[in-house]
VEXVOLO-379420 format. One record per residue: residue in one letter; z, y, x of N, C-alpha, C in turn. Coordinates in Angstrom, 1 decimal. Each point is the difference from the previous one (the first is absolute). Layout:
<r resn="A" n_Z="Z" n_Y="Y" n_X="X" ca_Z="Z" ca_Y="Y" ca_X="X" c_Z="Z" c_Y="Y" c_X="X"/>
...
***
This chain:
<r resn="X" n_Z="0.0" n_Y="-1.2" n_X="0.8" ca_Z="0.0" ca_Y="1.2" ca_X="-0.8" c_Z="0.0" c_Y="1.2" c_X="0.9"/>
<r resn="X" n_Z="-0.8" n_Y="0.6" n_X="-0.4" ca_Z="-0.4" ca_Y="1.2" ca_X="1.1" c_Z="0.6" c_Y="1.5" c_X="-0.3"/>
<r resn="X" n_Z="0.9" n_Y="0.2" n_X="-1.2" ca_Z="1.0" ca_Y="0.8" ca_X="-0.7" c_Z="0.9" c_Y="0.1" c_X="-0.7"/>
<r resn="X" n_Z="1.1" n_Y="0.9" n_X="-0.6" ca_Z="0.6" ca_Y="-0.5" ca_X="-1.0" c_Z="-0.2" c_Y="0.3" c_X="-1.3"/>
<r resn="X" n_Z="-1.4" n_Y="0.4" n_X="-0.1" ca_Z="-0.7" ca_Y="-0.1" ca_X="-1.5" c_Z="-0.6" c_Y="-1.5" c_X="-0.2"/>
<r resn="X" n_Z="-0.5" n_Y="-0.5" n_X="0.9" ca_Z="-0.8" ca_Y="-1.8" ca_X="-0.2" c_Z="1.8" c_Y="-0.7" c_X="-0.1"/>
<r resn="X" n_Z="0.5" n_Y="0.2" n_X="0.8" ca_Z="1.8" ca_Y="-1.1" ca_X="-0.4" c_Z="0.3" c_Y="0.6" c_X="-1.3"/>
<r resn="X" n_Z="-0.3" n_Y="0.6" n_X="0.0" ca_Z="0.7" ca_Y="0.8" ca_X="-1.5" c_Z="-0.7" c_Y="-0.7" c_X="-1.5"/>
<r resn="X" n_Z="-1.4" n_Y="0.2" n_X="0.1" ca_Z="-0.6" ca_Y="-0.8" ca_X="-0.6" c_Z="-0.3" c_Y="-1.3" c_X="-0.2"/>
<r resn="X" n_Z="0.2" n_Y="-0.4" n_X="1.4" ca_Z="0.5" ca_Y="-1.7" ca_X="0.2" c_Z="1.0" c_Y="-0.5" c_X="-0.4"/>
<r resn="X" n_Z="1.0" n_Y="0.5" n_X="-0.3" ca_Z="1.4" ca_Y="0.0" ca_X="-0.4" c_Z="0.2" c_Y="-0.3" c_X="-1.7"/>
<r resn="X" n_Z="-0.7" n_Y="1.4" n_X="-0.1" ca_Z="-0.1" ca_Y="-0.1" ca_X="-1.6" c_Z="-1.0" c_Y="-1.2" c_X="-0.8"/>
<r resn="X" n_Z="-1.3" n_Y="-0.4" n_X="0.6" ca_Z="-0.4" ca_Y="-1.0" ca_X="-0.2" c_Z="0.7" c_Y="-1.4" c_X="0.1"/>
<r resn="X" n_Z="0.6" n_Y="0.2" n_X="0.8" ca_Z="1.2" ca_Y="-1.7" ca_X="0.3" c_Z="1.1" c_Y="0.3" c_X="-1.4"/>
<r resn="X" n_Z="0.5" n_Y="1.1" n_X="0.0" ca_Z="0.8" ca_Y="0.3" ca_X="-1.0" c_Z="-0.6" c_Y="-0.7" c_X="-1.4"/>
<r resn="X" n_Z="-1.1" n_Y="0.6" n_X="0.0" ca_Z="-0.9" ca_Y="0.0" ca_X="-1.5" c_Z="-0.3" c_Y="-1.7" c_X="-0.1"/>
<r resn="X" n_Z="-0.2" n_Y="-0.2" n_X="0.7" ca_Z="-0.4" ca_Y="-1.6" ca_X="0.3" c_Z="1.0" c_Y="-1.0" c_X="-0.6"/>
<r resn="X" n_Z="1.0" n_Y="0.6" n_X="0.8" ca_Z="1.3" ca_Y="-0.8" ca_X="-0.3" c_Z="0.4" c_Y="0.2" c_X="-1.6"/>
<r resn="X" n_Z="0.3" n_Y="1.2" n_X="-0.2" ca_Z="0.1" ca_Y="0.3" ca_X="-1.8" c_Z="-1.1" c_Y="-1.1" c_X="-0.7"/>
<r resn="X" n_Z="-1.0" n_Y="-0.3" n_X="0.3" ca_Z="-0.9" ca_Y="-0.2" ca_X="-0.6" c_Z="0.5" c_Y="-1.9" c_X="-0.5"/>
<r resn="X" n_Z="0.2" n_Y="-0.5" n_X="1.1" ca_Z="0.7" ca_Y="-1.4" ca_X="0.7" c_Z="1.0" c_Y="-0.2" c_X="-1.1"/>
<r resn="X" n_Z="1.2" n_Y="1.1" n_X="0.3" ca_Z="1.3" ca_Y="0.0" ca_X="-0.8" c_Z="-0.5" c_Y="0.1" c_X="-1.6"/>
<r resn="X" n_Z="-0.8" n_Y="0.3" n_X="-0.5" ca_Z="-0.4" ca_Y="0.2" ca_X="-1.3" c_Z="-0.5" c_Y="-0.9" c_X="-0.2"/>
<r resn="X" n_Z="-0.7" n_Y="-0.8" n_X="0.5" ca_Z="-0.9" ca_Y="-1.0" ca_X="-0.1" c_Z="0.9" c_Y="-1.3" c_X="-0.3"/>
<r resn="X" n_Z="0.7" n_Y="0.1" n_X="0.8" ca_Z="1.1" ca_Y="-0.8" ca_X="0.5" c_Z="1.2" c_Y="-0.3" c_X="-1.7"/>
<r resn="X" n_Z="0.4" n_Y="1.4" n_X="-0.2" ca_Z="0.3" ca_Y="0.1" ca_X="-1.3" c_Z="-0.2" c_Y="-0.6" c_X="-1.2"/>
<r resn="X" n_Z="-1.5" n_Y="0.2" n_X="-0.1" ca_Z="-1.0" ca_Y="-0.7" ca_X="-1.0" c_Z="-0.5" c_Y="-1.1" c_X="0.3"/>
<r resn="X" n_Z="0.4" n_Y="-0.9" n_X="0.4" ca_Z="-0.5" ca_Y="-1.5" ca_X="0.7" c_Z="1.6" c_Y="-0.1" c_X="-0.8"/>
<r resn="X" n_Z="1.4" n_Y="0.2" n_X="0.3" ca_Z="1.4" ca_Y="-0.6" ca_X="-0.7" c_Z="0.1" c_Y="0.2" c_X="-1.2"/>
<r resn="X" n_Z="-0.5" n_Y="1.4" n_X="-0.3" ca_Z="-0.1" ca_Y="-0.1" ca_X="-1.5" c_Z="-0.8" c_Y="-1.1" c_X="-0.8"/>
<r resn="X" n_Z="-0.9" n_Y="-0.1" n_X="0.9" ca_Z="-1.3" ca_Y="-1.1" ca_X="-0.9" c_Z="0.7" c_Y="-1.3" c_X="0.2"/>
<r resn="X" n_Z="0.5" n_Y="-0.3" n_X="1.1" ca_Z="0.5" ca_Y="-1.3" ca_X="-0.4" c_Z="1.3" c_Y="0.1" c_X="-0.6"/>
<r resn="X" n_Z="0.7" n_Y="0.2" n_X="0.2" ca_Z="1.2" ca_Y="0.0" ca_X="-0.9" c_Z="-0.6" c_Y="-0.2" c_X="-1.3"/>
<r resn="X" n_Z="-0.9" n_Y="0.5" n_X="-0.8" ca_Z="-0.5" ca_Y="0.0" ca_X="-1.1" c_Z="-0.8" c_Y="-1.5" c_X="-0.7"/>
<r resn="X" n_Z="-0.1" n_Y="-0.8" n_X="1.4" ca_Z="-0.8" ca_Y="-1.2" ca_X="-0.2" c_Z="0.9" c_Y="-1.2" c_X="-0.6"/>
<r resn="X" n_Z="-0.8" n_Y="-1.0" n_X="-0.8" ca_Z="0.3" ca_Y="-1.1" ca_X="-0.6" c_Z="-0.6" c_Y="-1.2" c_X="0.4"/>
<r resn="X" n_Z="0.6" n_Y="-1.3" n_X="0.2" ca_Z="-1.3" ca_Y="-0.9" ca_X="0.0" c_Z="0.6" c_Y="-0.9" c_X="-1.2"/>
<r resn="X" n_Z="-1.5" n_Y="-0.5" n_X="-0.6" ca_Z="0.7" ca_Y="-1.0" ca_X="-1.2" c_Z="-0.7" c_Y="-1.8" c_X="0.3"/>
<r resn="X" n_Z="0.3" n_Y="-0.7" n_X="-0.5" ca_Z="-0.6" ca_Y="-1.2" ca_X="0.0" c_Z="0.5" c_Y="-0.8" c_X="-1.0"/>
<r resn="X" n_Z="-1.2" n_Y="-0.8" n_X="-0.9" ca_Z="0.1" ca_Y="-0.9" ca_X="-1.2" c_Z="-0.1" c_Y="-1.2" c_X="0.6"/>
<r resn="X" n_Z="0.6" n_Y="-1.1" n_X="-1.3" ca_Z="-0.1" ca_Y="-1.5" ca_X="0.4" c_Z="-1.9" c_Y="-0.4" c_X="-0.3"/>
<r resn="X" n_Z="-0.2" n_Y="-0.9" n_X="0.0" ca_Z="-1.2" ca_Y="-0.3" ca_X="-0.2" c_Z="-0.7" c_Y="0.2" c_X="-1.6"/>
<r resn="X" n_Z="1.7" n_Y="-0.4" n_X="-0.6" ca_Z="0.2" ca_Y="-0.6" ca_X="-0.9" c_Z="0.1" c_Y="1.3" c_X="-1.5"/>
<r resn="X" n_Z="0.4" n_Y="0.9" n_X="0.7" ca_Z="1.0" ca_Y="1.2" ca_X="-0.2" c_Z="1.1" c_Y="0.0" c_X="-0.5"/>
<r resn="X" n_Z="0.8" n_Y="-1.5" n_X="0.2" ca_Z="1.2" ca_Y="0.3" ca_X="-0.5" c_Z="0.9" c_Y="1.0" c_X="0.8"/>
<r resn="X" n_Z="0.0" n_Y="0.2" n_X="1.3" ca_Z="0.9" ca_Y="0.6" ca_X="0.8" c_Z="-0.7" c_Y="1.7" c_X="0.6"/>
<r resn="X" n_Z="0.2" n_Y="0.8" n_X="-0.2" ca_Z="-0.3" ca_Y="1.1" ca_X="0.7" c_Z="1.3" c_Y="0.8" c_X="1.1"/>
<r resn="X" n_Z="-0.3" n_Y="0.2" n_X="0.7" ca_Z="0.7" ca_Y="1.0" ca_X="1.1" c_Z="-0.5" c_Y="1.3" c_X="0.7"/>
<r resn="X" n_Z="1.1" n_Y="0.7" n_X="0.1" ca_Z="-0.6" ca_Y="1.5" ca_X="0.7" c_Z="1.2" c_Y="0.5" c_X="0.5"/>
<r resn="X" n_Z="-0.5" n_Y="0.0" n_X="1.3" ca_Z="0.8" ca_Y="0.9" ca_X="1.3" c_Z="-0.1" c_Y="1.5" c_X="0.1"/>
<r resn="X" n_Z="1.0" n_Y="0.4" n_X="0.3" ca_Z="0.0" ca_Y="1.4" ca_X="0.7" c_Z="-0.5" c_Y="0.5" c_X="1.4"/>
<r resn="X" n_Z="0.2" n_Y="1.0" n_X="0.5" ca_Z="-0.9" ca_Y="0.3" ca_X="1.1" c_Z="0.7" c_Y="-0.3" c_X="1.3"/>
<r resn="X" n_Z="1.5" n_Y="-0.8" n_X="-0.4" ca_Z="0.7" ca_Y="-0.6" ca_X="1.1" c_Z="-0.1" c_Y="-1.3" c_X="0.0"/>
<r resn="X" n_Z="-1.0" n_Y="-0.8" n_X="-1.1" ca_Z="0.3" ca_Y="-1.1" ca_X="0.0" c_Z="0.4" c_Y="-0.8" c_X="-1.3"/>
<r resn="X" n_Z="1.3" n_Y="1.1" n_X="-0.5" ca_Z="1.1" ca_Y="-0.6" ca_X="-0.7" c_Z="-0.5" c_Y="-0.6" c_X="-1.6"/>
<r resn="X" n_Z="0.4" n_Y="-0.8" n_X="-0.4" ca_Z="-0.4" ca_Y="-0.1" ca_X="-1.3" c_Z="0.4" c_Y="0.7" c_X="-1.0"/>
<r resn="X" n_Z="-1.2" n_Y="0.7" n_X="-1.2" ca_Z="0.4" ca_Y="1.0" ca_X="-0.4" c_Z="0.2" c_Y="-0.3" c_X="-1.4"/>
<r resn="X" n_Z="-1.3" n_Y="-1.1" n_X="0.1" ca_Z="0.0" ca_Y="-1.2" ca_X="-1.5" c_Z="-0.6" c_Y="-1.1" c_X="0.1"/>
<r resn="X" n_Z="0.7" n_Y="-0.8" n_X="-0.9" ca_Z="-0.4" ca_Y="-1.6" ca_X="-0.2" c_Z="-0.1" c_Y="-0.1" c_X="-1.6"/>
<r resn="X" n_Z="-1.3" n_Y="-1.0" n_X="-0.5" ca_Z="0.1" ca_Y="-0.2" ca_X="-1.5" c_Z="-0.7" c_Y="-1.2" c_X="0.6"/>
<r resn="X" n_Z="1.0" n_Y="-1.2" n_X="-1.0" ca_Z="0.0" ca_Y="-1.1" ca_X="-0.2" c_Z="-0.4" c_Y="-0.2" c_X="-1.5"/>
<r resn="X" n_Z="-1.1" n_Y="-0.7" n_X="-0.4" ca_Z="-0.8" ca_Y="-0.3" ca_X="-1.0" c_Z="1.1" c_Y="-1.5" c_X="-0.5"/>
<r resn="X" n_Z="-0.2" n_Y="-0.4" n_X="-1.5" ca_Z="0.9" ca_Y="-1.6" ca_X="0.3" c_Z="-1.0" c_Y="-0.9" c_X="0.1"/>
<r resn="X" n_Z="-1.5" n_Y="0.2" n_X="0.3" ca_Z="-0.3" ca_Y="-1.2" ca_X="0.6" c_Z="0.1" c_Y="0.0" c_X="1.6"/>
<r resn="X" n_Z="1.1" n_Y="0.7" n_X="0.3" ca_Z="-0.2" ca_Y="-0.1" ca_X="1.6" c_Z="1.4" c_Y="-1.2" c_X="-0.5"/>
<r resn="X" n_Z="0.9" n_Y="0.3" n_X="-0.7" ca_Z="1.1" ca_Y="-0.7" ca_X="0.5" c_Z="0.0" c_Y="-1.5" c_X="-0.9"/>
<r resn="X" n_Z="-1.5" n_Y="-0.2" n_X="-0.1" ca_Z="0.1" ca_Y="-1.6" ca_X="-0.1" c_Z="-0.3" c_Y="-1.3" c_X="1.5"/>
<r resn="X" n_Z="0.9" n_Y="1.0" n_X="0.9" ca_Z="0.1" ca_Y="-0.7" ca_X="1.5" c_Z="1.1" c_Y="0.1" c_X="0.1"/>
<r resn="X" n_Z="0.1" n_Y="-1.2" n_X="0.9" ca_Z="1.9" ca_Y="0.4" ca_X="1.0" c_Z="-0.2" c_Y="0.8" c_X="0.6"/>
<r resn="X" n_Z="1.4" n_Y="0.7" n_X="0.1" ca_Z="0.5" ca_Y="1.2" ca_X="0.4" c_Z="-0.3" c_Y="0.2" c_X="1.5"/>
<r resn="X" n_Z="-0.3" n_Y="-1.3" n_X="0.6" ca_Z="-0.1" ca_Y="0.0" ca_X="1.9" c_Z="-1.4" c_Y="0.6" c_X="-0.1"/>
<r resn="X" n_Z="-1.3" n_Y="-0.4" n_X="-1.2" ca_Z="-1.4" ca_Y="0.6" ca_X="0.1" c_Z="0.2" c_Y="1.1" c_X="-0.4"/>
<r resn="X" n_Z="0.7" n_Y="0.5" n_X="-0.6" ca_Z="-0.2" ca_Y="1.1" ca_X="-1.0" c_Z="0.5" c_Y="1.4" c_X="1.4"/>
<r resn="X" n_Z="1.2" n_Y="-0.5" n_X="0.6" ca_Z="0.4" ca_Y="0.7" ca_X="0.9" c_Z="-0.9" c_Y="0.2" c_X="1.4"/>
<r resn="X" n_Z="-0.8" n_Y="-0.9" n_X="0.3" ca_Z="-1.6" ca_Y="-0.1" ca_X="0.8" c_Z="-0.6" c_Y="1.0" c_X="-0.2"/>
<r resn="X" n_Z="-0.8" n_Y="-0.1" n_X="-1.4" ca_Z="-0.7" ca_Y="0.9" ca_X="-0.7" c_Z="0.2" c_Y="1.4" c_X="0.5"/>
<r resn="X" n_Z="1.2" n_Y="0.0" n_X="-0.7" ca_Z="0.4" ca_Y="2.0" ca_X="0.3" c_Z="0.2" c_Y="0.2" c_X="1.5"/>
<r resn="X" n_Z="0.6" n_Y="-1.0" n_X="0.4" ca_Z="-0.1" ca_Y="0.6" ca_X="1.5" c_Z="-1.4" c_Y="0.4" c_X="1.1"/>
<r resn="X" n_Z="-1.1" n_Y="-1.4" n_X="-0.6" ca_Z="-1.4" ca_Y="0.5" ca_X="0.6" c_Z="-0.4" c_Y="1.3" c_X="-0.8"/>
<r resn="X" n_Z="0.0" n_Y="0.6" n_X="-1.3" ca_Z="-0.6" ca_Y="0.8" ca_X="-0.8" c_Z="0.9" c_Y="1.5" c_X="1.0"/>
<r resn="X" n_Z="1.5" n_Y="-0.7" n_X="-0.1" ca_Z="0.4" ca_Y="1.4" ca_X="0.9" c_Z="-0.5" c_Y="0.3" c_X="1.2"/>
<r resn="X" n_Z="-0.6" n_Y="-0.9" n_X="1.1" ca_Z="-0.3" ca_Y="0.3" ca_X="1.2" c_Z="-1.1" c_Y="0.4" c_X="-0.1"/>
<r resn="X" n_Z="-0.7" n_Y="-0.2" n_X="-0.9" ca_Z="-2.0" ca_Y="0.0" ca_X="-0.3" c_Z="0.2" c_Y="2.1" c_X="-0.6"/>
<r resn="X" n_Z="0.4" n_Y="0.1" n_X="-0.5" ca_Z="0.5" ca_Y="1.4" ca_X="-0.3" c_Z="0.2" c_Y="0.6" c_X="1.2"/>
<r resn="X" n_Z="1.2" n_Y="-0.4" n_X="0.5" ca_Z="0.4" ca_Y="0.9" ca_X="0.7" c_Z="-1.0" c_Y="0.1" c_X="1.5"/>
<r resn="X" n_Z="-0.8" n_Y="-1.0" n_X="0.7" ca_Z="-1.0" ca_Y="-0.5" ca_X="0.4" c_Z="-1.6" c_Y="1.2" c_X="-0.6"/>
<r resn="X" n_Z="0.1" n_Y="0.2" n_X="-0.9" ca_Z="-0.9" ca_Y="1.0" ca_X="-0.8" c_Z="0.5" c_Y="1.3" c_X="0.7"/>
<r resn="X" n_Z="1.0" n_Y="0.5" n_X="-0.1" ca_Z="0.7" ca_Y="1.2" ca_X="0.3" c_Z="-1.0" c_Y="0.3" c_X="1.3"/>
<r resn="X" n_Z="0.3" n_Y="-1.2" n_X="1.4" ca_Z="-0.7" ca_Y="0.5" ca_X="1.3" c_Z="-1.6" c_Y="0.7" c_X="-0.6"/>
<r resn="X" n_Z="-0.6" n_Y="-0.2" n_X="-0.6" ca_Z="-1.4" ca_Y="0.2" ca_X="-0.1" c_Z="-0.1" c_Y="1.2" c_X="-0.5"/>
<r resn="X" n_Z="0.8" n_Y="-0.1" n_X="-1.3" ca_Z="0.2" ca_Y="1.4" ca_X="-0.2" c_Z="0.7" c_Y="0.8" c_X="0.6"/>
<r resn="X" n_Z="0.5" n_Y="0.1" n_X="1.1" ca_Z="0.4" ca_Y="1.0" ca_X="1.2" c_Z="-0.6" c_Y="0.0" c_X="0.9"/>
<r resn="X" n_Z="-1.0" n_Y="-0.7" n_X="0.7" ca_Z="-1.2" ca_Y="0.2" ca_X="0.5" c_Z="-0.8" c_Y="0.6" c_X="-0.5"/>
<r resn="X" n_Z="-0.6" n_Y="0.0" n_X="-1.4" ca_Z="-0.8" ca_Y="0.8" ca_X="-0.7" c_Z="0.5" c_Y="1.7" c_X="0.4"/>
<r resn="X" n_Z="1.3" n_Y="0.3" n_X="-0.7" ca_Z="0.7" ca_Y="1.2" ca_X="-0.1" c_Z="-0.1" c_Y="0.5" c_X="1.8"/>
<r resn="X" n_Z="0.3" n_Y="-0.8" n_X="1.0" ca_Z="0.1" ca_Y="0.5" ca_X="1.2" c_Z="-1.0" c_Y="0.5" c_X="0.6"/>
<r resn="X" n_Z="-1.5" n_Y="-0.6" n_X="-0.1" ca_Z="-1.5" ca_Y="0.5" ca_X="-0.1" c_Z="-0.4" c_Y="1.0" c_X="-0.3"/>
<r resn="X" n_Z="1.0" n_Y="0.0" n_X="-1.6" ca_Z="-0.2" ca_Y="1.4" ca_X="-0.9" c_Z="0.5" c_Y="1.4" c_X="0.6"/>
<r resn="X" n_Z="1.2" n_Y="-0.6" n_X="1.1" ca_Z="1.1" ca_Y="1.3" ca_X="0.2" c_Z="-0.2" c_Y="0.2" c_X="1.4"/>
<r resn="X" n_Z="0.4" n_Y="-0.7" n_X="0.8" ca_Z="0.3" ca_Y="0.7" ca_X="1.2" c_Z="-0.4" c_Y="-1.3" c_X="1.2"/>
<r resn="X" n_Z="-1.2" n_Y="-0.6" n_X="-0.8" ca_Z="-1.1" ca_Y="-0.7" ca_X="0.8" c_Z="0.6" c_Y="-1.5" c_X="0.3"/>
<r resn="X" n_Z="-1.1" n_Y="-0.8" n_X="0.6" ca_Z="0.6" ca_Y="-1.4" ca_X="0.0" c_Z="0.1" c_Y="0.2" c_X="1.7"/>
<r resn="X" n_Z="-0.6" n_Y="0.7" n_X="0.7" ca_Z="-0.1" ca_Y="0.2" ca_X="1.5" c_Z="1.5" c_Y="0.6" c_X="0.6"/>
<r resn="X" n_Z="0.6" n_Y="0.3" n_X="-1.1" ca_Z="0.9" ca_Y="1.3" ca_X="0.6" c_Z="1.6" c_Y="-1.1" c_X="0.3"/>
<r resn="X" n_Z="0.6" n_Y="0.5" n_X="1.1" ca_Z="1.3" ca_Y="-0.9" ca_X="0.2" c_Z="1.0" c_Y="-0.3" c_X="-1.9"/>
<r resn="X" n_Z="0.0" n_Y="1.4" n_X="0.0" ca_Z="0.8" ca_Y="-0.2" ca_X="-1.3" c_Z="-0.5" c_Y="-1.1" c_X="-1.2"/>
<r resn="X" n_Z="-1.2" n_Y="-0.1" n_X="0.2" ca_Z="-1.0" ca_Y="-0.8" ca_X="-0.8" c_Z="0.4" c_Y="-1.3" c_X="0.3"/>
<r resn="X" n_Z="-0.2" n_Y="-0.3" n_X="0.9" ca_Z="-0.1" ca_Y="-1.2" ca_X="0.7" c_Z="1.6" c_Y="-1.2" c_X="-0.6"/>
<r resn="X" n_Z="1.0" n_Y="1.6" n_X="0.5" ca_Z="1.4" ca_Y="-0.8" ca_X="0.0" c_Z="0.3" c_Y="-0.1" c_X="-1.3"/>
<r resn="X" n_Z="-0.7" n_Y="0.5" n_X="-1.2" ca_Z="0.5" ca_Y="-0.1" ca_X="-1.7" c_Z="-0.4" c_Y="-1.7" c_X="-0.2"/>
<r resn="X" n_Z="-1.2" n_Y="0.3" n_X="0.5" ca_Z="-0.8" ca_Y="-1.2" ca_X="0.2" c_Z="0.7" c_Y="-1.1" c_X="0.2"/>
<r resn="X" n_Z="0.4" n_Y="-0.1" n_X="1.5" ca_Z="0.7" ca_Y="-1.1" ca_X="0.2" c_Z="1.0" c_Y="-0.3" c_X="-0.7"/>
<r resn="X" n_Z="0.6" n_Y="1.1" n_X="-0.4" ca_Z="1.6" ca_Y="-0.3" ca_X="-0.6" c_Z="-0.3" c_Y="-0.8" c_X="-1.4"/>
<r resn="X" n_Z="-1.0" n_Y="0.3" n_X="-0.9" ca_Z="0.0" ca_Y="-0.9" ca_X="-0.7" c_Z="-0.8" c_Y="-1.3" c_X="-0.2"/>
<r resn="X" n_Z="-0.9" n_Y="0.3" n_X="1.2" ca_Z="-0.5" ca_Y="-1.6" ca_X="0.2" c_Z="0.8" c_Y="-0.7" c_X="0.5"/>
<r resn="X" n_Z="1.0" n_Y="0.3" n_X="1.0" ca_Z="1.1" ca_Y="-1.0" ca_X="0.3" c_Z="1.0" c_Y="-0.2" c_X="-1.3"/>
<r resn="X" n_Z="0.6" n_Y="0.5" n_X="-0.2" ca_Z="0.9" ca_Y="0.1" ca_X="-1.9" c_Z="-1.1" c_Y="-0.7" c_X="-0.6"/>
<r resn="X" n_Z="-0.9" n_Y="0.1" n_X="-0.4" ca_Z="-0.8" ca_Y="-0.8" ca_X="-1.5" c_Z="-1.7" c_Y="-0.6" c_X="0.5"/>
<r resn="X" n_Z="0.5" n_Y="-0.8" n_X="0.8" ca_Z="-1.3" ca_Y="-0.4" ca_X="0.5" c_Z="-0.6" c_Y="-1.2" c_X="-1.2"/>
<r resn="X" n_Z="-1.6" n_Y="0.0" n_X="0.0" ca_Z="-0.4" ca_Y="-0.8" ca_X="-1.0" c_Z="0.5" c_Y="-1.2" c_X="0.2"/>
<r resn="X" n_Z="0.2" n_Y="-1.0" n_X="-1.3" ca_Z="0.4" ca_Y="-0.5" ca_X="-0.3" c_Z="-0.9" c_Y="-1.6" c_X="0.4"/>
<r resn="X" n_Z="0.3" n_Y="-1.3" n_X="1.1" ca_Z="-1.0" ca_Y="-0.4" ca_X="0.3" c_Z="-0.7" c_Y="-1.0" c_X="-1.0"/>
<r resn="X" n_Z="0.4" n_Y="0.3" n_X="-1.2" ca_Z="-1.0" ca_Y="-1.1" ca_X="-1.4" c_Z="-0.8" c_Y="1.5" c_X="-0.4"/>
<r resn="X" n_Z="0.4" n_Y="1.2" n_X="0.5" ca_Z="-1.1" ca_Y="1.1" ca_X="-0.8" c_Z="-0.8" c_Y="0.0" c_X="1.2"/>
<r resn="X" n_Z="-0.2" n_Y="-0.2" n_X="1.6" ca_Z="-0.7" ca_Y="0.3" ca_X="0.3" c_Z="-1.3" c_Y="-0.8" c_X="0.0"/>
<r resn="X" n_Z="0.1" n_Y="-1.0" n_X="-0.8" ca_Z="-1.0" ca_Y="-1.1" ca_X="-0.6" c_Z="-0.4" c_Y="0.7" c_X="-1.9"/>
<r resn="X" n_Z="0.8" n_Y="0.4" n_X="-0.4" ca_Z="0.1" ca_Y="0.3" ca_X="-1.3" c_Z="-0.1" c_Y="1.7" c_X="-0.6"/>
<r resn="X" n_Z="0.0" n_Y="0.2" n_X="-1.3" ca_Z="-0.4" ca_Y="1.3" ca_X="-0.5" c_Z="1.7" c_Y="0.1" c_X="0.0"/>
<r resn="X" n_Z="-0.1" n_Y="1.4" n_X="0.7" ca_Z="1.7" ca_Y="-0.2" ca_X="-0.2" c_Z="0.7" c_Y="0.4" c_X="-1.2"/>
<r resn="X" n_Z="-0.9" n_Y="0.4" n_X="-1.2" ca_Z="0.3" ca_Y="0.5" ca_X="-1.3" c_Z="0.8" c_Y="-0.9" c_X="-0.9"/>
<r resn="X" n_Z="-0.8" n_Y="-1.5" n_X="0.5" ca_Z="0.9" ca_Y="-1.3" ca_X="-0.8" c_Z="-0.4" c_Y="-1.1" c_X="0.3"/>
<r resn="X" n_Z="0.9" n_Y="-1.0" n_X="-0.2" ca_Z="0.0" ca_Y="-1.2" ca_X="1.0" c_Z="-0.1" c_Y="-1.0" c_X="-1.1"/>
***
């Protein structure tokens, strides 16, 4: 930098940059926080839907789901919850593309954090993971 009008301007561009990051950054948590993932039985007796941590937010049990033992019936919900929550990574990939890039470190680590937490499920990675 050959003065302190070019640092000056260089400065404020890093500044502006960074605002820009931090905002971006903002609207990437908002979006997810906002996210759902759901998944049905094949059958539709069973439906589930997670929150954007995962958590289950709903389960509806039809009564032809519960003309099984309780050991299948408890199977069911558990793959239907992983297959959901498993959905969530995709849709935060989508959202990160959207926000603040898939290149970008911050991108990257949202990324991993929920592909490690809810990685697909290995009967969906053969299957539609909507229903089984």
């Amino acid at each position: 930098m050959r003065n302190a009008d070019e640092a000056e301007e260089w400065l404020d561009s890093w500044v502006s940059g960074a605002d820009a990051r931090a905002a971006r950054t903002v609207e990437l948590s908002r979006r997810v926080a906002a996210l759902t993932g759901s998944a049905r039985s094949r059958d539709g007796s069973i439906a589930v839907t997670v929150g954007s941590a995962g958590q289950l937010a709903s389960l509806d049990i039809d009564d032809q789901a519960l003309r099984t033992t309780g050991r299948e019936l408890s199977r069911q919900i558990t793959a239907l919850v992983r297959q959901a929550q498993a959905q969530l990574t995709a849709q935060v990939t989508e959202q990160v593309r959207r926000t603040v890039g898939l290149d970008t470190e911050t991108g990257q680590a949202v990324i991993h954090s929920f592909a490690t937490r809810f990685p697909v499920p290995p009967d969906e990675q053969r299957h539609d993971s909507r229903a089984w």
